[in-house]
VMD Tcl script that builds the backbone (N, CA, C; Angstrom):
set m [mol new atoms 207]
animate dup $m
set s [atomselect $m all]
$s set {name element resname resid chain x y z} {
  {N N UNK 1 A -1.842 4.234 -19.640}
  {CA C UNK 1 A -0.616 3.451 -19.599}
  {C C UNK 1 A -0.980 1.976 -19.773}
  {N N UNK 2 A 0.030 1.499 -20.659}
  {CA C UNK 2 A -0.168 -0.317 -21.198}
  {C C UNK 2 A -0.429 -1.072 -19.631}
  {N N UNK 3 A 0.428 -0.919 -18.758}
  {CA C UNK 3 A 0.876 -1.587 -17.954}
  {C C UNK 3 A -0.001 -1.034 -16.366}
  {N N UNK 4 A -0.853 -2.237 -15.967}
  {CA C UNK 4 A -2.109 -1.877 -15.241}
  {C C UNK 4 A -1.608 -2.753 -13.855}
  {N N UNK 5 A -1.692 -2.378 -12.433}
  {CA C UNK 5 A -1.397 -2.628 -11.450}
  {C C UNK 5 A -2.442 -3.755 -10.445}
  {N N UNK 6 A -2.142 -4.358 -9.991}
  {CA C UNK 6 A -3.392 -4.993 -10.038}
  {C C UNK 6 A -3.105 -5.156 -7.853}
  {N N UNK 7 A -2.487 -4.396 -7.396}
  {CA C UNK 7 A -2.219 -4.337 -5.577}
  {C C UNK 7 A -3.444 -4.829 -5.405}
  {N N UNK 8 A -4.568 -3.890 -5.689}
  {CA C UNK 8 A -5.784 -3.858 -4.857}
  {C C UNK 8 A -6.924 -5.269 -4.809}
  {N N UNK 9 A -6.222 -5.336 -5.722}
  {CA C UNK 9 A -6.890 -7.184 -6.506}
  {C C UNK 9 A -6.472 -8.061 -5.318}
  {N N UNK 10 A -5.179 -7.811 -5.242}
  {CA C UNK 10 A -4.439 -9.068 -4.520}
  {C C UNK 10 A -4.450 -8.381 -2.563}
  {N N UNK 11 A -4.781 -7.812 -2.813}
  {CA C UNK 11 A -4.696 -6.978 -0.932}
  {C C UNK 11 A -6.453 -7.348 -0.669}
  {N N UNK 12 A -7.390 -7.338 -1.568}
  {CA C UNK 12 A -8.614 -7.863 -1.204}
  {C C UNK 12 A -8.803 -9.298 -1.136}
  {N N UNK 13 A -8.089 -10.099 -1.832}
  {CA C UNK 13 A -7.927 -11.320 -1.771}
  {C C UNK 13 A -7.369 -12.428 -0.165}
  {N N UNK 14 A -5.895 -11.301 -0.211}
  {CA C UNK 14 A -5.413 -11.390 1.264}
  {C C UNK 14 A -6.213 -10.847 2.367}
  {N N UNK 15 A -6.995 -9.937 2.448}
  {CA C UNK 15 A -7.581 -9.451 3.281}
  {C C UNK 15 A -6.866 -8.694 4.061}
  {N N UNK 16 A -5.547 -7.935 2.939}
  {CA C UNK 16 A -5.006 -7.255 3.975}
  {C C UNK 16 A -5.243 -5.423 3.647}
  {N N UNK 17 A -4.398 -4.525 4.226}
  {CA C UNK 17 A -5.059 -3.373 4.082}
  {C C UNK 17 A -3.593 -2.655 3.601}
  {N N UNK 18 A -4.021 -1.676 2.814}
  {CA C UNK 18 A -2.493 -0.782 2.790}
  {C C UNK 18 A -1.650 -0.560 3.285}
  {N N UNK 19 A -2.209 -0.271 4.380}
  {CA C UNK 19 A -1.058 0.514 5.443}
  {C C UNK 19 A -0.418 -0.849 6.126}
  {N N UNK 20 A -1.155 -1.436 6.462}
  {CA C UNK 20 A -0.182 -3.205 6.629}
  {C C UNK 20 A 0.797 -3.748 5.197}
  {N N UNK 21 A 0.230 -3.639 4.202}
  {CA C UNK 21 A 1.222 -4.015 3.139}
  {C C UNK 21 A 2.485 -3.224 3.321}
  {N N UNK 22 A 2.633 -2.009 3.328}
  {CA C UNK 22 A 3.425 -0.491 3.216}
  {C C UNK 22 A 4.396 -0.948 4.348}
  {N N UNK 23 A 3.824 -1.125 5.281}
  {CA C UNK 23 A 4.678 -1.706 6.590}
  {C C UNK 23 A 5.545 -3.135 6.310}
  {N N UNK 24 A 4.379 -3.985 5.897}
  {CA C UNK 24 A 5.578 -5.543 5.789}
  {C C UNK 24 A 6.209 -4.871 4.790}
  {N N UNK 25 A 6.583 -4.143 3.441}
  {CA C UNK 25 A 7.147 -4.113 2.661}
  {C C UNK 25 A 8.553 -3.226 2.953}
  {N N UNK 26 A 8.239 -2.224 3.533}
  {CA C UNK 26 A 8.972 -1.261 4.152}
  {C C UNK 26 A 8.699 0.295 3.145}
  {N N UNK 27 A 7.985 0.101 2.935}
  {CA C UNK 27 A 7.676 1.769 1.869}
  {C C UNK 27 A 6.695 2.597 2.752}
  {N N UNK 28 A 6.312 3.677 2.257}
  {CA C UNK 28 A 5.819 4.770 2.812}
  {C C UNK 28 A 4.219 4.163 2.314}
  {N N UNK 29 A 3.124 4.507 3.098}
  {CA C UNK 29 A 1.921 4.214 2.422}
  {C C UNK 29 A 1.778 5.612 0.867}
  {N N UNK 30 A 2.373 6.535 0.836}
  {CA C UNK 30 A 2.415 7.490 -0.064}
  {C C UNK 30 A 3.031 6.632 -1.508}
  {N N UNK 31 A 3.889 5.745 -1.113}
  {CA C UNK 31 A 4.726 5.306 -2.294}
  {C C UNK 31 A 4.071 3.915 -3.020}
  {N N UNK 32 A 3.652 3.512 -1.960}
  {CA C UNK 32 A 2.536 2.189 -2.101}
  {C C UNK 32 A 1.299 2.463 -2.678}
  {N N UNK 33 A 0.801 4.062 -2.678}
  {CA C UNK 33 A -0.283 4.745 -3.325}
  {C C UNK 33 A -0.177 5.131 -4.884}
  {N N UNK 34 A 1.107 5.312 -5.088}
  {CA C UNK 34 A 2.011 5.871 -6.440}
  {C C UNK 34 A 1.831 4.470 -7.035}
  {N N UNK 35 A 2.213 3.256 -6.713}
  {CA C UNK 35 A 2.496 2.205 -7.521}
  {C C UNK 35 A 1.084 1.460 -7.702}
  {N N UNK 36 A -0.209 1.756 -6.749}
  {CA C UNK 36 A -1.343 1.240 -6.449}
  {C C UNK 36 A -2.095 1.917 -7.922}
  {N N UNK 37 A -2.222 2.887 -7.848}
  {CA C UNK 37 A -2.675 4.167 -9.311}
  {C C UNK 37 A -2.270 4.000 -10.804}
  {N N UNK 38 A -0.973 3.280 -10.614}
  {CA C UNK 38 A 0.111 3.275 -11.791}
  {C C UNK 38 A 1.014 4.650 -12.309}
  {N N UNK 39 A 0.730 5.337 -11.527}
  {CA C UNK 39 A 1.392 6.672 -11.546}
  {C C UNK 39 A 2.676 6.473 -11.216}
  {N N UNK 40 A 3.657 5.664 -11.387}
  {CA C UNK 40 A 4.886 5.175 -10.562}
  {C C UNK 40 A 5.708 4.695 -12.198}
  {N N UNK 41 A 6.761 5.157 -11.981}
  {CA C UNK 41 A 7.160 5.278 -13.740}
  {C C UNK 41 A 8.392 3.780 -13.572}
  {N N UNK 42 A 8.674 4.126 -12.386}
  {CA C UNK 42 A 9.390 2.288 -12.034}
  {C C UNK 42 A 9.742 1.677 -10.612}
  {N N UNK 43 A 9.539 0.314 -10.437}
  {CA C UNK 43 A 9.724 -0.446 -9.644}
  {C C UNK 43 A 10.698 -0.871 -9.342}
  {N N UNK 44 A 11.335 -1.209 -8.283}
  {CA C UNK 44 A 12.643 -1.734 -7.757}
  {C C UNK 44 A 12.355 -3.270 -7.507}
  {N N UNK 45 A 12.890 -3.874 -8.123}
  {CA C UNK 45 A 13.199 -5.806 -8.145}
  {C C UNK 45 A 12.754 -5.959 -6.724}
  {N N UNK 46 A 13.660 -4.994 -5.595}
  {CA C UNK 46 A 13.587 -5.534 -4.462}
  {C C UNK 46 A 11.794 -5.299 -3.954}
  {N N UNK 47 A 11.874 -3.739 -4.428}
  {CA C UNK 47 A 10.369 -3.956 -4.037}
  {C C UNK 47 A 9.064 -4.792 -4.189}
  {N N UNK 48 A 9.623 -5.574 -5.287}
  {CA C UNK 48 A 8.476 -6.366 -6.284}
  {C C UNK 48 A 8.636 -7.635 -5.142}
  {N N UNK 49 A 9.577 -8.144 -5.367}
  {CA C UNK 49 A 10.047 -9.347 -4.409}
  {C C UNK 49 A 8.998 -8.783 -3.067}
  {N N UNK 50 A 9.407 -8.265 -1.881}
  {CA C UNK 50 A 8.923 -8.286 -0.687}
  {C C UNK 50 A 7.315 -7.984 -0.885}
  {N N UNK 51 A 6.742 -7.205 -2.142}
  {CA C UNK 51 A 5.468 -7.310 -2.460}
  {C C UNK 51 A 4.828 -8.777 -2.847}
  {N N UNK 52 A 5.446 -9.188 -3.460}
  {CA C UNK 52 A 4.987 -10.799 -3.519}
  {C C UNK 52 A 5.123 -11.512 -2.473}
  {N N UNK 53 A 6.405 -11.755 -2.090}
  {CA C UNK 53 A 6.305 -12.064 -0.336}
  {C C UNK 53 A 5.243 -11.767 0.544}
  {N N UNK 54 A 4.676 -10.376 0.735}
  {CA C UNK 54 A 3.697 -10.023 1.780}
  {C C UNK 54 A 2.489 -10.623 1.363}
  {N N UNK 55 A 2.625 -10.774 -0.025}
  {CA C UNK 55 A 0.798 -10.801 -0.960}
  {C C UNK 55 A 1.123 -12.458 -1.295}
  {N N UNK 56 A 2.041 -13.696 -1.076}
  {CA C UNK 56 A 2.183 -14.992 -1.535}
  {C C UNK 56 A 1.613 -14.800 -2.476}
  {N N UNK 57 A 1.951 -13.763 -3.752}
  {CA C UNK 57 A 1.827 -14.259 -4.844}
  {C C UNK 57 A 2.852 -14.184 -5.883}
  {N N UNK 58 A 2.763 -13.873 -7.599}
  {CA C UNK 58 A 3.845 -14.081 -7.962}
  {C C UNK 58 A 3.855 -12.042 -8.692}
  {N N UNK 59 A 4.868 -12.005 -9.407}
  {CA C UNK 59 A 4.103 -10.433 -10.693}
  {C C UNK 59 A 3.565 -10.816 -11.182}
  {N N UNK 60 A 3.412 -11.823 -11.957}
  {CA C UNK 60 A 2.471 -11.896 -12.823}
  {C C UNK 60 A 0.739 -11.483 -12.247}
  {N N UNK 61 A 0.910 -11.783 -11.092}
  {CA C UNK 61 A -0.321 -11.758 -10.160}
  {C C UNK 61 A -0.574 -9.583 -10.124}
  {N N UNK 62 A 0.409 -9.292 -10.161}
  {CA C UNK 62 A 0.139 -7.890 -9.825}
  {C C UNK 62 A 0.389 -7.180 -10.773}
  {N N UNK 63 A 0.994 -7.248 -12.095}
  {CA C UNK 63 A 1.565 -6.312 -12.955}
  {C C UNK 63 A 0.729 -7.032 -14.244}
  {N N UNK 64 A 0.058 -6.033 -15.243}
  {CA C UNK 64 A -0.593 -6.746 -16.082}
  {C C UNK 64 A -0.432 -5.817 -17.368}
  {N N UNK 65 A -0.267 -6.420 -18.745}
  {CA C UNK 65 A 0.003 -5.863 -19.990}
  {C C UNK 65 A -1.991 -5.619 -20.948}
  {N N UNK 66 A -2.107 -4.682 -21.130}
  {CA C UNK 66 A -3.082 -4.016 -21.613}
  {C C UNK 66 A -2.633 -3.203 -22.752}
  {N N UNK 67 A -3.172 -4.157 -24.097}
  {CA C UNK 67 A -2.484 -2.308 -25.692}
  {C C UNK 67 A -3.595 -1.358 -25.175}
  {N N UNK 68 A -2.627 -0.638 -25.638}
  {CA C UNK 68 A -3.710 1.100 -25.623}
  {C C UNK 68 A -4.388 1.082 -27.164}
  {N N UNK 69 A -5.684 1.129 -27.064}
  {CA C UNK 69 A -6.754 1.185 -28.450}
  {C C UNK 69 A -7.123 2.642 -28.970}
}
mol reanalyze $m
mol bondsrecalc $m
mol representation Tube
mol addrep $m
């Protein structure tokens, strides 16, 4: 898939851990695992928002465009 996730980038940066993100965000750590993989076919605005919120960063910081070769 074009479109490459970059959570784990920005949760090592914060020094924070999944199951704390999953919590400030309000999702299941199962669903936070789906979108962590890229196995997650779409995102909710709201979710993106409170993910940047927890992580002070922006999407651009977490969502990244890659062509398939």
């Amino acid at each position: 898939m074009p479109i490459i996730t970059n959570i784990d980038v920005m949760l090592a940066r914060r020094k924070m851990s999944s199951g704390e993100l999953a919590e400030r965000v309000g999702i299941t750590p199962a669903n936070l695992s789906i979108l962590k993989c890229g196995k997650a076919k779409a995102i909710r605005l709201s979710t993106m928002e409170a993910i940047c919120k927890a992580l002070d960063c922006q999407p651009g910081d977490i969502l990244e465009y890659q062509a398939e070769t």
